[in-house]
N, CA, C and O of each residue as an XYZ file, in Angstrom:
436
protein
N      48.592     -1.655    -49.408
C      47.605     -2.682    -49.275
C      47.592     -3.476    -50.572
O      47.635     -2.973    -51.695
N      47.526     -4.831    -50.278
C      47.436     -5.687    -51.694
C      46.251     -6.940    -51.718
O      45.791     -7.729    -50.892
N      46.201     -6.866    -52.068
C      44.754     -7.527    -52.455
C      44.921     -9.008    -53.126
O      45.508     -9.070    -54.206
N      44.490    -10.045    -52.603
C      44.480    -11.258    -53.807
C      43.921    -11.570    -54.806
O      42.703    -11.707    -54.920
N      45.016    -11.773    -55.940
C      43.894    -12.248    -57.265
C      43.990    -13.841    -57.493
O      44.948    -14.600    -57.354
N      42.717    -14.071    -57.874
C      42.049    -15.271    -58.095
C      42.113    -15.996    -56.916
O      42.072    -15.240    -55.945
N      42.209    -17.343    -56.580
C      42.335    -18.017    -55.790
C      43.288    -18.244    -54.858
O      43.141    -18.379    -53.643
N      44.560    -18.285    -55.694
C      46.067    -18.445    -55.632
C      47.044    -17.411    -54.663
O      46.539    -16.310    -54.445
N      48.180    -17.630    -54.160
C      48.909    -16.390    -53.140
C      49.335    -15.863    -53.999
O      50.461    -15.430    -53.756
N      48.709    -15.508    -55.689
C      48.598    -14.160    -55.926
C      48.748    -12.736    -55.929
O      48.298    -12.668    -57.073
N      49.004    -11.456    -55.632
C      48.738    -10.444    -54.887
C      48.966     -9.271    -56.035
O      49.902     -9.334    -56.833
N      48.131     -8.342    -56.025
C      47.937     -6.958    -56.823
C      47.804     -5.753    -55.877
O      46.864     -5.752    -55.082
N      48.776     -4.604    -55.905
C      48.214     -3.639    -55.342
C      47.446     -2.970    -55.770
O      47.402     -2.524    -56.916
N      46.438     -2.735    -54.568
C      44.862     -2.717    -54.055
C      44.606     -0.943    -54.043
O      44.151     -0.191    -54.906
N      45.063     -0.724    -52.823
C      44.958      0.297    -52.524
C      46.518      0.905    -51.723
O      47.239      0.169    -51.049
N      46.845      2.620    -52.028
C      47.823      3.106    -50.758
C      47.203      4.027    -49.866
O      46.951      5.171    -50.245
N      46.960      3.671    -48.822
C      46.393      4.886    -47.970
C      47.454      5.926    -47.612
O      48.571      5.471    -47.368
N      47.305      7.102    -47.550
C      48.304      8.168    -47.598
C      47.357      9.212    -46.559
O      47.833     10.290    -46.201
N      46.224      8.854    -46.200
C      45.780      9.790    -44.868
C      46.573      9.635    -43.492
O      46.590      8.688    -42.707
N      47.032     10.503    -43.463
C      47.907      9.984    -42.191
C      47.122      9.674    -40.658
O      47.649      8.984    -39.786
N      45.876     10.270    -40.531
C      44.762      9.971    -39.548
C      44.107      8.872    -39.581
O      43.612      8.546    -38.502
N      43.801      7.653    -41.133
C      43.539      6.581    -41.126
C      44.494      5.630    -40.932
O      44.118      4.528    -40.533
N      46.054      5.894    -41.202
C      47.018      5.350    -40.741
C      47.281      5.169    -39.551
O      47.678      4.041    -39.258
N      47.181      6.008    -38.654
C      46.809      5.961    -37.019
C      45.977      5.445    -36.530
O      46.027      4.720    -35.537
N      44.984      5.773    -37.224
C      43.750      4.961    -36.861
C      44.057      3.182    -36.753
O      44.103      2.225    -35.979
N      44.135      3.399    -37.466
C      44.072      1.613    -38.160
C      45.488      1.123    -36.980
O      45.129      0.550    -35.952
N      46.786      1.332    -37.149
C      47.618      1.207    -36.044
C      47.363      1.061    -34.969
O      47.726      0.063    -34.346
N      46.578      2.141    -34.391
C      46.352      2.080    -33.366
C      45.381      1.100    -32.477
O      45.400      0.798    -31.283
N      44.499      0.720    -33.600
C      43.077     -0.260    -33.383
C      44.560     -1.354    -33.306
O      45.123     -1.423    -32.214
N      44.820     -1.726    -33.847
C      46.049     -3.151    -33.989
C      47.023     -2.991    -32.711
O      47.192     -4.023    -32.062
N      47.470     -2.205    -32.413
C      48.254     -2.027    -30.990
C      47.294     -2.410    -29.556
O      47.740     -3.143    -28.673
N      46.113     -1.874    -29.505
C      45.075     -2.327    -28.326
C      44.489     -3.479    -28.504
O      43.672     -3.751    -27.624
N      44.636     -4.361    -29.451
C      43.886     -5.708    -29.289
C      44.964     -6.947    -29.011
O      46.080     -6.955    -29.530
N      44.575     -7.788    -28.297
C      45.389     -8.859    -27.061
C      45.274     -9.895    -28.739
O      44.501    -10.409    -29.547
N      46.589     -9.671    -28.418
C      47.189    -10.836    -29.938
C      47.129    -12.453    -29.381
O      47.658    -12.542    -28.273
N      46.730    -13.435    -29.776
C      47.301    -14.435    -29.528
C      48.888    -15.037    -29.761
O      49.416    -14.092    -30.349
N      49.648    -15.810    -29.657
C      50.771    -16.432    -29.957
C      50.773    -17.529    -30.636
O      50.043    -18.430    -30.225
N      51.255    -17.663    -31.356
C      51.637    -19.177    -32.034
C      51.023    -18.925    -33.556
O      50.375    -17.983    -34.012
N      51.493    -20.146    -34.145
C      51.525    -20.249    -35.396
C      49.975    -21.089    -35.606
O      49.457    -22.049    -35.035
N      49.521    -20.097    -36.838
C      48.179    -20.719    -37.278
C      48.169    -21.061    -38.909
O      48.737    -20.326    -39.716
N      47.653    -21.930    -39.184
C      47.847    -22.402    -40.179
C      46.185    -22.226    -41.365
O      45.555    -23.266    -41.560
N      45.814    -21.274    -41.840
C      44.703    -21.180    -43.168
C      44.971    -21.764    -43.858
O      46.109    -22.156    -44.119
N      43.176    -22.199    -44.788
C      43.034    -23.235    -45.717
C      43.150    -22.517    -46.749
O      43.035    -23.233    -47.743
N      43.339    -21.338    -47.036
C      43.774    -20.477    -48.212
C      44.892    -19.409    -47.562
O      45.383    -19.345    -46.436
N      45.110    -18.457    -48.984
C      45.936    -17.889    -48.685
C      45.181    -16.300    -47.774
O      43.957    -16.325    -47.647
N      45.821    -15.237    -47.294
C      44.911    -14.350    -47.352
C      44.599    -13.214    -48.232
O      45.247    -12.922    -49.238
N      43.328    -12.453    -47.686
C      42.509    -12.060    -49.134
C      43.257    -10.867    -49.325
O      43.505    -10.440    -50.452
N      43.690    -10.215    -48.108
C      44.645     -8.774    -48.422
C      45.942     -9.151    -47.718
O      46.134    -10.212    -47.124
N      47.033     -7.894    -47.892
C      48.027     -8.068    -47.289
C      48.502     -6.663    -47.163
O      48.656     -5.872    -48.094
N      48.720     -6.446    -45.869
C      49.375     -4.742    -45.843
C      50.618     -4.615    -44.362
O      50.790     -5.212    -43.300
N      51.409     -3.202    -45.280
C      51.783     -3.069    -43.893
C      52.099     -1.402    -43.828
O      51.970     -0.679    -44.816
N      52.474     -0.984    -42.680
C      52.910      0.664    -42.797
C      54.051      1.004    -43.186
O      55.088      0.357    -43.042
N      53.887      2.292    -43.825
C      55.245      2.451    -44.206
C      55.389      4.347    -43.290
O      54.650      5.004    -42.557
N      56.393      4.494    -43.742
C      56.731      6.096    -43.378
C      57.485      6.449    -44.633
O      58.266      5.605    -45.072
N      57.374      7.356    -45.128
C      58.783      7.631    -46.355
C      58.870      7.049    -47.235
O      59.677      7.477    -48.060
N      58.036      5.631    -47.613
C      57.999      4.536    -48.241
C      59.150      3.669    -47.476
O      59.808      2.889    -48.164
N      59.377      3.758    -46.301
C      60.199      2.547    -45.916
C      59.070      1.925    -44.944
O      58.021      2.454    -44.577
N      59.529      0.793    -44.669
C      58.590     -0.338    -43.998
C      58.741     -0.351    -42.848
O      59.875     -0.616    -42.450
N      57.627     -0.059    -41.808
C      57.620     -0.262    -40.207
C      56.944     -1.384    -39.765
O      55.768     -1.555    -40.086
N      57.410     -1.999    -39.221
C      56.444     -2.360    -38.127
C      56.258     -3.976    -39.269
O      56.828     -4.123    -40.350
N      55.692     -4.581    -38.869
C      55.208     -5.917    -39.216
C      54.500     -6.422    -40.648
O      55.354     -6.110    -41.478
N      53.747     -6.838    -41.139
C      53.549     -7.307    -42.500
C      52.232     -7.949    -41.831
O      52.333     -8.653    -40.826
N      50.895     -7.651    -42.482
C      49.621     -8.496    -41.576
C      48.976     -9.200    -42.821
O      48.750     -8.715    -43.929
N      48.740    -10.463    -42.357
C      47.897    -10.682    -43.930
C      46.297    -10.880    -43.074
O      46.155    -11.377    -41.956
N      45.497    -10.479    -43.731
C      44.078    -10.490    -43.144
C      43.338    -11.444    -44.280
O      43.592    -11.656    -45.466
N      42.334    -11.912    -43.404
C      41.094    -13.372    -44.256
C      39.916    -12.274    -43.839
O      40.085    -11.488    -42.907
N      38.717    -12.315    -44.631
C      37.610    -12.463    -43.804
C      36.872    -13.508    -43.776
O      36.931    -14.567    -44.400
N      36.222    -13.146    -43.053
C      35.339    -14.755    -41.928
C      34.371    -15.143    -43.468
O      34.309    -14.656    -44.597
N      33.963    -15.853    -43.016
C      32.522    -16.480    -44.283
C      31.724    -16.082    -44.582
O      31.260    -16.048    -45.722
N      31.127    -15.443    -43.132
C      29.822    -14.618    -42.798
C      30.141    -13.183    -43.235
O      29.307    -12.294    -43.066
N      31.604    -12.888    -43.921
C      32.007    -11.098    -44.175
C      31.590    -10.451    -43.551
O      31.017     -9.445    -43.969
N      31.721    -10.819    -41.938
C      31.097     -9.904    -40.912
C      32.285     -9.923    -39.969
O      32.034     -9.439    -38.866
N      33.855    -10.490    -40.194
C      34.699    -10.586    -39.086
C      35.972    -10.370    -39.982
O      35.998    -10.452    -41.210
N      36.840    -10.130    -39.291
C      38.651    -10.720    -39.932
C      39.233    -10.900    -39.129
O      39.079    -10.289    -38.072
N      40.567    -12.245    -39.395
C      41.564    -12.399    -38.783
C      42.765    -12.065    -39.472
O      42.920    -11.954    -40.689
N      43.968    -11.852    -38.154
C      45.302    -11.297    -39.017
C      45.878    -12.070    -38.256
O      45.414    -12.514    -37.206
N      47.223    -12.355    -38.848
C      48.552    -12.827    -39.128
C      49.683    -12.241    -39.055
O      50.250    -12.096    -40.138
N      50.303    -11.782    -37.978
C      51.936    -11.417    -37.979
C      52.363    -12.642    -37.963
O      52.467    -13.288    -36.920
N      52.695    -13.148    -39.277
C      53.378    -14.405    -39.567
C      55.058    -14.034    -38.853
O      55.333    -14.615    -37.803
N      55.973    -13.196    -39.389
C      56.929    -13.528    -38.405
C      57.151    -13.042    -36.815
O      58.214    -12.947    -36.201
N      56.310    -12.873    -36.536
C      55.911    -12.647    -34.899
C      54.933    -13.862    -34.501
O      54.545    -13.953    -33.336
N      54.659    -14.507    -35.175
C      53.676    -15.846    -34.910
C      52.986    -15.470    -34.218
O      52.908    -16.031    -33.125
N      52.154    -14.346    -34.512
C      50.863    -13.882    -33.712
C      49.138    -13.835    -34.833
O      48.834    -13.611    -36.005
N      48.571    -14.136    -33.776
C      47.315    -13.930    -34.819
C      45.863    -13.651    -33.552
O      45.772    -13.969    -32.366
N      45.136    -13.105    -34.260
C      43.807    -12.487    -33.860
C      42.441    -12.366    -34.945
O      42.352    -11.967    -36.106
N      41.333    -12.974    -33.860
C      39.881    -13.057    -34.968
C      39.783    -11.328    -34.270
O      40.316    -11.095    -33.185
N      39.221    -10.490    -34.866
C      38.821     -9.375    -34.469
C      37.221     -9.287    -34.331
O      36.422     -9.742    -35.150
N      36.847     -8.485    -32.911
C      35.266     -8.703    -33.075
C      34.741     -8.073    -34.363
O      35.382     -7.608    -35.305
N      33.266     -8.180    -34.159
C      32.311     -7.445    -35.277
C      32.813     -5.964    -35.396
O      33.276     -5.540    -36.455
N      32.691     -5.115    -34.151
C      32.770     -3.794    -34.582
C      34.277     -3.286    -34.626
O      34.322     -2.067    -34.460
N      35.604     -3.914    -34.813
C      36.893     -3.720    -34.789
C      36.905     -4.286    -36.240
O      37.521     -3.693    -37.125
N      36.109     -5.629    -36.514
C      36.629     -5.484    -37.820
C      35.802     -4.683    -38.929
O      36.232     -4.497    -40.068
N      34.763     -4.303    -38.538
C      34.465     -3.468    -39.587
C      35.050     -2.378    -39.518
O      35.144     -1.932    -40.661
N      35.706     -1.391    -38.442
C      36.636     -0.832    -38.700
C      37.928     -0.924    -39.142
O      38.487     -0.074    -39.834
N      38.324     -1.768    -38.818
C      39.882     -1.281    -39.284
C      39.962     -1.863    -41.396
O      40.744     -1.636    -42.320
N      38.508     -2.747    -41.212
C      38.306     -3.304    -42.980
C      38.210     -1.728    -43.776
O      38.523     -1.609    -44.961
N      37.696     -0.480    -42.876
C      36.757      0.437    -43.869
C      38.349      1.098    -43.426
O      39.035      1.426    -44.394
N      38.821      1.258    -42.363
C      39.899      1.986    -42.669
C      41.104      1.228    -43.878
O      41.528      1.915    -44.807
N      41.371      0.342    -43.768
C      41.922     -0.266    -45.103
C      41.811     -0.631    -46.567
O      42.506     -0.899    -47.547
N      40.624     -0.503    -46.200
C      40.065     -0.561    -47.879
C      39.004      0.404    -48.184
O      38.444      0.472    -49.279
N      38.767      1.101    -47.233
C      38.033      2.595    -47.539
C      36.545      2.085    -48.327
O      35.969      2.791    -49.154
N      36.049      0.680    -47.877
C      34.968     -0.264    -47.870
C      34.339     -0.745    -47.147
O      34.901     -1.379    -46.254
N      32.904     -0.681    -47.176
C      32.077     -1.568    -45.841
C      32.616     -3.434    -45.792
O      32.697     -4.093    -46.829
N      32.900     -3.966    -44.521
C      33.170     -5.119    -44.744
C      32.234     -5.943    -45.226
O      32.652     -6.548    -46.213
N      30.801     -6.291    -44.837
C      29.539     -6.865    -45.216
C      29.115     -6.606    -46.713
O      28.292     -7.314    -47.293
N      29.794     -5.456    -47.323
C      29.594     -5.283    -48.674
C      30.479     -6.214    -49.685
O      30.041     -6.670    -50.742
N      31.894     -6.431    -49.144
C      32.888     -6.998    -49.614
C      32.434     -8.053    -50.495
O      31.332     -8.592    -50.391
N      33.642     -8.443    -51.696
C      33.361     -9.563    -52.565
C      34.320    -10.641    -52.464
O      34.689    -11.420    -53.343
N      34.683    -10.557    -51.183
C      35.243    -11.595    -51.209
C      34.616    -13.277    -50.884
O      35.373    -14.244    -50.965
């Protein structure tokens, strides 16, 4: 997980989750939600960026996540799958606390 610094596409690693039950977790919440298609275009960059690994090799896709204004929502980005999704209230406060092991509404972003 990487995190943005300052304003800019930036990026610092944030956090590594290494629970393998929040790793599922979180996967799995992302596999059951109806992705949209196409390319979307943000007025910034996004605030985190993660993806899974196994072994330290890389599976599966690259997501960059925003949260909403209200820090009560997030959307993600499979930029090269040109897919994207707003996630409701109670999906994104999960999969935010499974990723950053943080309440989303608390967030400073």
């Amino acid at each position: 997980m990487q995190k943005r610094v300052g304003e800019e596409d930036q990026y610092e690693l944030f956090k590594e989750i290494t629970d393998n039950d929040v790793v599922k977790k979180a996967a799995e919440l992302l596999e059951d939600v109806r992705w949209k298609n196409g390319v979307v275009l943000m007025t910034q960059p996004p605030h985190y960026k993660f993806q899974f690994e196994d072994d330290n090799q890389s599976i599966g896709s690259n997501y960059d996540l925003w949260i909403s204004p209200n820090k009560d929502q997030v959307e993600l980005v499979i930029e090269e799958q040109e897919k994207y999704i707003q996630l409701n209230k109670n999906q994104s406060a999960e999969l935010f606390e499974f990723v950053t092991e943080s309440q989303l509404i608390n967030s400073n972003e």
